[in-house]
VOGU-3710 file (C-alpha; in Angstrom, 3 decimals, decimal comma):
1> xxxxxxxxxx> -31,325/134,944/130,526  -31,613/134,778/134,017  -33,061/137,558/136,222  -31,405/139,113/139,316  -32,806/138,353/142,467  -35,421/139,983/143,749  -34,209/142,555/146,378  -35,990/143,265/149,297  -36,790/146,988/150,051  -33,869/147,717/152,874
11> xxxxxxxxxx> -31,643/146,612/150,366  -32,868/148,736/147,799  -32,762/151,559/149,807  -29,107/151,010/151,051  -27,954/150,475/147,267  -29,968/154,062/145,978  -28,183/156,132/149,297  -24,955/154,720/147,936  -25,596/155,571/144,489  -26,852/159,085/145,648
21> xxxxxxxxxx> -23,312/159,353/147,472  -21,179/158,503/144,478  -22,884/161,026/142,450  -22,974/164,126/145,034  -19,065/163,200/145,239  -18,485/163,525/141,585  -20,276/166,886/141,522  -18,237/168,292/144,459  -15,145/167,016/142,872  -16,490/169,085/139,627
31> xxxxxxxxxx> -16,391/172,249/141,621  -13,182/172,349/142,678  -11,520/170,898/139,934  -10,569/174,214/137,331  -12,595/174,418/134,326  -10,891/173,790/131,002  -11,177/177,524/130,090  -11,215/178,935/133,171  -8,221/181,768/133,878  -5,787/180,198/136,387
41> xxxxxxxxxx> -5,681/181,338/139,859  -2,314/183,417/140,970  -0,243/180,956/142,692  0,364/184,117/145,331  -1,643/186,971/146,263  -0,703/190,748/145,874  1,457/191,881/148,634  -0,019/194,798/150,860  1,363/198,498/150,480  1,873/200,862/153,205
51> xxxxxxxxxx> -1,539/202,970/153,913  -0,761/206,668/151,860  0,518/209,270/154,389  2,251/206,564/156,619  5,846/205,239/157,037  8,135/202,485/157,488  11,231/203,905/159,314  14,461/201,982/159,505  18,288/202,841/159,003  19,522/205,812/159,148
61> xxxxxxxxxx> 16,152/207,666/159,370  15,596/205,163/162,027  18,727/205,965/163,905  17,751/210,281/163,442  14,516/209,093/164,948  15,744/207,078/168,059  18,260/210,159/168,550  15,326/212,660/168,578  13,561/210,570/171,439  16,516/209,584/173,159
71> xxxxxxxxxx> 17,874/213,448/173,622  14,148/214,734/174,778  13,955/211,856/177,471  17,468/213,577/178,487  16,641/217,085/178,482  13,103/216,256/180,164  15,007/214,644/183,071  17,583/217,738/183,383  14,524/219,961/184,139  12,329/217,627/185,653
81> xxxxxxxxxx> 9,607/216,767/183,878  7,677/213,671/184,457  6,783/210,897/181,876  3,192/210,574/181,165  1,077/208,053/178,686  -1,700/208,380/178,004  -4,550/206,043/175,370  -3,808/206,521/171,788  -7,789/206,836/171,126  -9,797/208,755/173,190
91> xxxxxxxxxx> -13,666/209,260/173,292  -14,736/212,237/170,269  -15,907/214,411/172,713  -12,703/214,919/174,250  -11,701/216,390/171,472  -13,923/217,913/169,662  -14,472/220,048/173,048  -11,177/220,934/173,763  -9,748/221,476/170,072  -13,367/223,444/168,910
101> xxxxxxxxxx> -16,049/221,629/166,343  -15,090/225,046/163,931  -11,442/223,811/163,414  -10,487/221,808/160,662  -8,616/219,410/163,082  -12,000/217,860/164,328  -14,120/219,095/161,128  -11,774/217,557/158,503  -8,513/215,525/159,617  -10,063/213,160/162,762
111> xxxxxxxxxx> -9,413/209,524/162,665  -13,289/209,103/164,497  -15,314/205,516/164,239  -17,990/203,879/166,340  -17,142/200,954/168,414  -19,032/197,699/168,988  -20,897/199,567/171,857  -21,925/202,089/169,496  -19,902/204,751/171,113  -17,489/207,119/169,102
121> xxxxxxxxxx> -13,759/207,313/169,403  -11,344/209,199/168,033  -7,700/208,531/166,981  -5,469/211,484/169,190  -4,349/214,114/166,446  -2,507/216,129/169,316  -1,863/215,467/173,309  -2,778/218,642/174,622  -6,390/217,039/174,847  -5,917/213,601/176,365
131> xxxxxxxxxx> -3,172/215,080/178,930  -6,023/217,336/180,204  -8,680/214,497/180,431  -6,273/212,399/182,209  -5,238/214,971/184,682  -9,116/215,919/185,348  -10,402/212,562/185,286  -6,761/211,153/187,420  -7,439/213,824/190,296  -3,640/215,079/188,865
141> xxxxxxxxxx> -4,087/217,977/190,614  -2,913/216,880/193,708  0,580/217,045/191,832  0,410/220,550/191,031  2,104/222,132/189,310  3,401/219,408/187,598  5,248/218,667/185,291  4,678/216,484/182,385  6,212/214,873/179,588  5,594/212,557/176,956
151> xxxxxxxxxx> 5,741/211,564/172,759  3,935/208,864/170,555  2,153/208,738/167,152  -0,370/211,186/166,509  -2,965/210,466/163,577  -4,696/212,821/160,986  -6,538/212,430/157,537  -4,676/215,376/155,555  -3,197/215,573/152,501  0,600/213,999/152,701
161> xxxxxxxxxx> 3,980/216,283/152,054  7,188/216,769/152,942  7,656/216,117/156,831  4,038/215,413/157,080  2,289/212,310/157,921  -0,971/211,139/158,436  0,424/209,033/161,187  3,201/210,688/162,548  4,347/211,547/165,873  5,550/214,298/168,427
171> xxxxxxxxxx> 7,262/214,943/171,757  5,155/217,144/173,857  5,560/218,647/177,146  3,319/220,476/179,533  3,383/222,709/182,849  0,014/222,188/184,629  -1,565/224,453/187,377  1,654/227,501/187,301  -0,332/230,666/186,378  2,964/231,881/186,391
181> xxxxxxxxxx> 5,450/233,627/183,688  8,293/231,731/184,790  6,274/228,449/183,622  6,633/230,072/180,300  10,188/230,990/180,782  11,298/227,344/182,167  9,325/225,792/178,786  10,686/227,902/176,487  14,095/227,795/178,098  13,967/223,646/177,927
191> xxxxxxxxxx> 12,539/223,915/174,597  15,815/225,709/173,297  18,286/223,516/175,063  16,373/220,421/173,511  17,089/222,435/169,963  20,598/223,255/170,788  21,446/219,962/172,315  19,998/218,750/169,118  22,290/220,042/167,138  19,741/222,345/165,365
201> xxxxxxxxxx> 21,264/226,176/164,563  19,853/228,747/162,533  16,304/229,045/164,655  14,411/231,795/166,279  11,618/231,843/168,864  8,643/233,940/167,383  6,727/234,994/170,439  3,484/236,924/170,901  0,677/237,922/173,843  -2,882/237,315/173,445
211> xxxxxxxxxx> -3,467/238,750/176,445  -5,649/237,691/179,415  -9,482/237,031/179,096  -10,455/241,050/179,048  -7,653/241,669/176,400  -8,645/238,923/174,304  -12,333/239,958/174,213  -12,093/243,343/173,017  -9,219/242,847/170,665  -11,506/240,049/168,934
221> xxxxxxxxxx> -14,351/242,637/168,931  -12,298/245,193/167,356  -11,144/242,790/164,953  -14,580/242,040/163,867  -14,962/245,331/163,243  -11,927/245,971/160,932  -12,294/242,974/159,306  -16,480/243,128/158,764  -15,552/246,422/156,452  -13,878/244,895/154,230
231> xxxxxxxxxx> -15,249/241,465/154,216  -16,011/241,110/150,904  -12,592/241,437/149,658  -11,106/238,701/151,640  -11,048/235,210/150,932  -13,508/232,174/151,278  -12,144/230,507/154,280  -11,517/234,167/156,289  -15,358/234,659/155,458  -15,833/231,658/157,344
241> xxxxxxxxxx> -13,567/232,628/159,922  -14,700/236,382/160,448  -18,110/234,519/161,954  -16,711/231,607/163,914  -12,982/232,402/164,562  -11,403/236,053/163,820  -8,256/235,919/164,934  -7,153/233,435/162,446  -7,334/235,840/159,477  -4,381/236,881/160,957
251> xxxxxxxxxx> -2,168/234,008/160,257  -3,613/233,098/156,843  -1,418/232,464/153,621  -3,621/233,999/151,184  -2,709/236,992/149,575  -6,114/238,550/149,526  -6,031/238,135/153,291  -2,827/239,584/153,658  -3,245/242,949/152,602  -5,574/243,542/155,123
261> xxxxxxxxxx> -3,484/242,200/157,960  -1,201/244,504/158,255  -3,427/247,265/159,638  -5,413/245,244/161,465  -5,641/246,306/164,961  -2,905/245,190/167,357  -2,867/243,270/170,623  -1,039/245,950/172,535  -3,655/248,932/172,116  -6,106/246,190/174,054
271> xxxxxxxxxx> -3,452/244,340/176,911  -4,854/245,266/180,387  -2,138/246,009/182,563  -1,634/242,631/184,188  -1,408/241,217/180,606  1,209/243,420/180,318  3,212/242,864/182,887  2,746/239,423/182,413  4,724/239,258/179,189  7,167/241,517/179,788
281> xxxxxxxxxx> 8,017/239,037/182,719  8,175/236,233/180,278  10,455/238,226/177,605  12,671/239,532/180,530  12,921/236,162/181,672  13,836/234,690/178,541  16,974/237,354/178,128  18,349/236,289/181,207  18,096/232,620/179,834  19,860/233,528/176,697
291> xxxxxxxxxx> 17,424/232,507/174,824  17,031/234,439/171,321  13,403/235,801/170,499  11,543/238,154/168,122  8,376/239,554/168,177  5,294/238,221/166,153  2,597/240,329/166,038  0,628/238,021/163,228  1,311/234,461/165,640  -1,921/234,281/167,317
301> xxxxxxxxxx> -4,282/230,664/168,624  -7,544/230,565/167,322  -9,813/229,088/170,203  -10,975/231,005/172,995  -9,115/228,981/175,735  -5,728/229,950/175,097  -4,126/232,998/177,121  -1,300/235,131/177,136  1,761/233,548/175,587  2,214/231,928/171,930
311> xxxxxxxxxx> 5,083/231,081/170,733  6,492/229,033/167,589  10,504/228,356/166,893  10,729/228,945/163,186  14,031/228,211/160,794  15,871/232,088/159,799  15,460/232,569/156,263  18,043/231,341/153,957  19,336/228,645/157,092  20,237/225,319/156,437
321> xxxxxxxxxx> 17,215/224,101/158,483  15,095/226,421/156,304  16,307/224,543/153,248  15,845/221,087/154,676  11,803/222,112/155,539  10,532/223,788/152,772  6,990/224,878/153,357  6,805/223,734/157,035  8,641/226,024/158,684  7,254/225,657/161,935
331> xxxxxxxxxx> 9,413/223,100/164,331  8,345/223,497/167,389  5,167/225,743/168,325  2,712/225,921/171,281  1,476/228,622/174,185  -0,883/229,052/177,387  -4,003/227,532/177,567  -5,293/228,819/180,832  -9,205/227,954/180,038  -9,132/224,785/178,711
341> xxxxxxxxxx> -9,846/222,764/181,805  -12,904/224,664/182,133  -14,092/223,047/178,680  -13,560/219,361/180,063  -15,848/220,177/182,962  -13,280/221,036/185,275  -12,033/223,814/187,307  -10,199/226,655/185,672  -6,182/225,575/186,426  -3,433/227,752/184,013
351> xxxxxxxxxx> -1,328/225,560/181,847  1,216/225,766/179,095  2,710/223,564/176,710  4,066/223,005/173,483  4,708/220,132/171,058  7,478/219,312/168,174  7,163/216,492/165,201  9,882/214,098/165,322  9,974/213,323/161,766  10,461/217,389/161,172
361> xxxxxxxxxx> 13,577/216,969/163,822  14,798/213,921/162,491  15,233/215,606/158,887  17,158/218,332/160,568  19,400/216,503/162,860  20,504/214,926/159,554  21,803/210,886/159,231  22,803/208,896/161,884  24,319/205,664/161,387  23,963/202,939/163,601
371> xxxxxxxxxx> 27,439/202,701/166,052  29,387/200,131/165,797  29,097/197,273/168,574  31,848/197,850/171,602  32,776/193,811/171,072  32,491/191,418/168,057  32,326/187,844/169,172  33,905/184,987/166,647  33,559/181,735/166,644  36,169/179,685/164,123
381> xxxxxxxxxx> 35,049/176,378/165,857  31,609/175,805/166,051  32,440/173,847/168,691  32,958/176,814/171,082  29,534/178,272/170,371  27,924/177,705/173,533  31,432/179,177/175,178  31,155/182,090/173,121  27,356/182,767/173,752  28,233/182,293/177,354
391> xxxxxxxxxx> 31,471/185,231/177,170  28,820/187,514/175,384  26,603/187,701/177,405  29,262/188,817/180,098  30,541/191,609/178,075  26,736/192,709/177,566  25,747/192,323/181,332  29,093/194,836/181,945  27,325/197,292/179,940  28,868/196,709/176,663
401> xxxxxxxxxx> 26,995/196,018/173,086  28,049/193,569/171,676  27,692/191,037/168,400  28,168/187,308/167,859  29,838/186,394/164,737  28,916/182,334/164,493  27,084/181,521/161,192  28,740/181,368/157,354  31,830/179,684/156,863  34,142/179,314/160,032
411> xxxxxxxxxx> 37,112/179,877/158,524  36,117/183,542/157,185  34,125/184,785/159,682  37,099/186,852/161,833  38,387/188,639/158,257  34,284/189,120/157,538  34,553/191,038/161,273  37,883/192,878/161,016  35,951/193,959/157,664  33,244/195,249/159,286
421> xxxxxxxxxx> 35,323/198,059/160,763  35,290/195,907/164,428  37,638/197,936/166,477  37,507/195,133/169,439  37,059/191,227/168,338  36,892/188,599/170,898  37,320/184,792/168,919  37,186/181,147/169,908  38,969/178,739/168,186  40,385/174,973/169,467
431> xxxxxxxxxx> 44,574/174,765/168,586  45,806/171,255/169,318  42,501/170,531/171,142  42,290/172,849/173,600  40,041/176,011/173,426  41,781/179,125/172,423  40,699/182,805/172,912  42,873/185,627/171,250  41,571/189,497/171,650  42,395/191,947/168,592
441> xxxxxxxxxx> 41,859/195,179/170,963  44,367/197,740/172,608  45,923/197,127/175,205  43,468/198,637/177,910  40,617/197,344/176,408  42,597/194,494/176,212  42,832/194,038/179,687  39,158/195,287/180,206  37,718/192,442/178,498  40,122/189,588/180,126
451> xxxx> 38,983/190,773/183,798  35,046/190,593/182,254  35,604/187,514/180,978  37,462/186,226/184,019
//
């Protein structure tokens, strides 16, 4: 048998990297090919669900939404107030000073994280905040008073329920630097024609006084008092709050709390007599408005900032709007925050305000379907598609809406319009090779369209 020929040792070396190749190749190939008892991959991957406490809006709750939005941008214009936007994350601070590290807001429901520069931000959970940071830090007050406006999603970890979101959002408007009563009259006023124009009946403005600075203090201090002889008896979180934040005993639900409430010592024996005066301005105010009010002892704002008026519009008991809400009975709510400026750093400057959920108004204004478009544009010959195309977006540019009716079969796309419920239907269609146009419309709309379309 003859040997191979000797190989010199270049060759050699060439033949083993080519035989180390071959076999690294069959061991990738190995790896990806599936192993004979392996469990087969899914050909497609779950599909993501919506994060718990959030929405998808569209339809009819879609169209209650828009008409929520669209109706506050029209009453804001009637009494002047300006648009403002502000970040949708702001830095913690911002917060945490002007809401209070005590209240749940910042201890428990903030959206907070650290950014890549390792400072902390926090998800808005209200405006009130971010408005006053960007009038301080904006040199606003050369505007004032002024007169702001505004509405976007809002964000906060709580638990989810009827009307409640953790993202959800709010229209919100605030009177800056007008110490005022008739600031609180000309809110509350707007605030009631946005309800009314809204269609919403069967609500009532709760409104109270905290009083100014002086009347605040030693009605606190006499609510320690009252409440420090009887602490025992109350419950957990009023415990908590008899130490950090009294007067919010006097809004809680629980019954053990509730008891005590009633003879707990009342904002009037303690209203200086500018606080009083003050209040009766805004009540007085409000009756020549025609707006309808009752007294609420019990409606009171925890933090130390807020002055004089609070106020909350609240469904009458057995209403329709009642019914629709449940357990959130509050629609729109807010007051006078006089010293919260000075907790951003700046200088003290009165303010008011108040804020309203959209998805809480939506639910009351009830379904709205989507209207109808003005026009309804058919082609029968796709040959005419670029004419019609070119006719629609005349009747658009006059200020009408208006929908183009060119895909499906040709022949049944004018019955699929008339269908529809189209009151006004525009179609193109060739007869004897000429390009024909017929209108289904009355007559002055009729004679409308033929002058748009020349």
């Amino acid at each position: 048998m003859l040997g191979r020929p000797a190989e010199g040792k270049a060759a050699l070396d060439q033949r083993h990297a080519r035989l180390h190749r071959r076999a690294e190749g069959r061991r990738r190939a190995d790896r990806l090919l599936p192993r004979p008892n392996a469990p087969k991959a899914r050909a497609m991957s779950k599909t993501p669900q919506a994060i718990r406490g959030t929405q998808d809006i569209f339809g009819a709750d879609a169209e209650a939404f828009a008409f929520v939005v669209e109706t506050f941008e029209r009453v804001r214009k009637l009494y002047r107030f300006r648009r403002a936007e502000m970040p949708v994350f702001e830095k913690t601070e911002v917060f945490s000073r002007a809401i209070g590290e005590t209240t749940d807001v910042v201890s428990k429901e903030m959206y907070s994280f650290d950014d890549r520069g390792g400072e902390s931000l926090t998800l808005r959970p209200e405006f009130t905040a971010g408005i006053a940071r960007a009038f301080l830090s904006n040199g606003w007050q050369q505007h004032a008073p002024v007169k702001l406006a505004t509405h976007g999603p809002l964000f906060r970890y709580e638990r989810p329920q009827k009307g409640r979101y953790r993202q959800f959002h709010q229209i919100d408007a605030e009177i800056i630097g007008a110490g005022e009563p008739q600031a609180d009259v000309e809110l509350l006023t707007m605030a009631d024609h946005l309800l009314k124009e809204l269609g919403i009946e069967g609500v009532t403005l709760h409104l109270n006084t905290l009083g100014d600075g002086d009347s605040r203090e030693a009605w606190r201090a006499a609510l320690v008092e009252y409440f420090l002889g009887v602490k025992d008896e109350l419950s957990e979180d009023s415990q908590e709050r008899l130490e950090k934040n009294p007067l919010r005993i006097l809004d809680s639900k629980d019954r053990r709390d509730q008891r005590f409430v009633a003879d707990a010592p009342k904002i009037d024996d303690f209203l200086t007599d500018e606080a009083k005066a003050f209040f009766d301005a805004v009540t007085s105010g409000l009756d020549a408005a025609g707006v309808k009010w009752t007294r609420a002892e019990s409606l009171v704002r925890g933090l130390d900032y807020y002055r004089h008026t609070a106020f909350e519009f609240i469904p009458d008991e057995g209403s329709e709007a009642a019914g629709k809400l449940g357990s959130q009975s509050t629609i729109l709510g807010g007051g006078r925050y006089d010293g919260l400026m000075e907790s951003l750093g700046g200088a003290p400057t009165p303010a008011v305000g108040w804020a309203a959920g959209i998805e809480r108004l939506a639910m009351l204004v009830g379904d709205k379907v989507e209207p109808k478009a003005d026009v309804v544009m058919v082609v029968e010959n796709d040959e005419l598609t670029n004419r019609a195309i070119a006719a629609i977006g005349k009747i658009r540019a006059a200020g009408h809406s208006a929908e183009l009716m060119a895909s499906g079969s040709a022949r049944k796309r004018f019955d699929k319009a008339v269908k529809a419920g189209a009151e006004t239907i525009v179609a193109f269609d060739l007869r004897d090779g000429a390009e024909n146009m017929r209108i289904k419309a009355d007559d002055q709309t009729r004679v409308a369209i033929e002058k748009i379309l020349g």
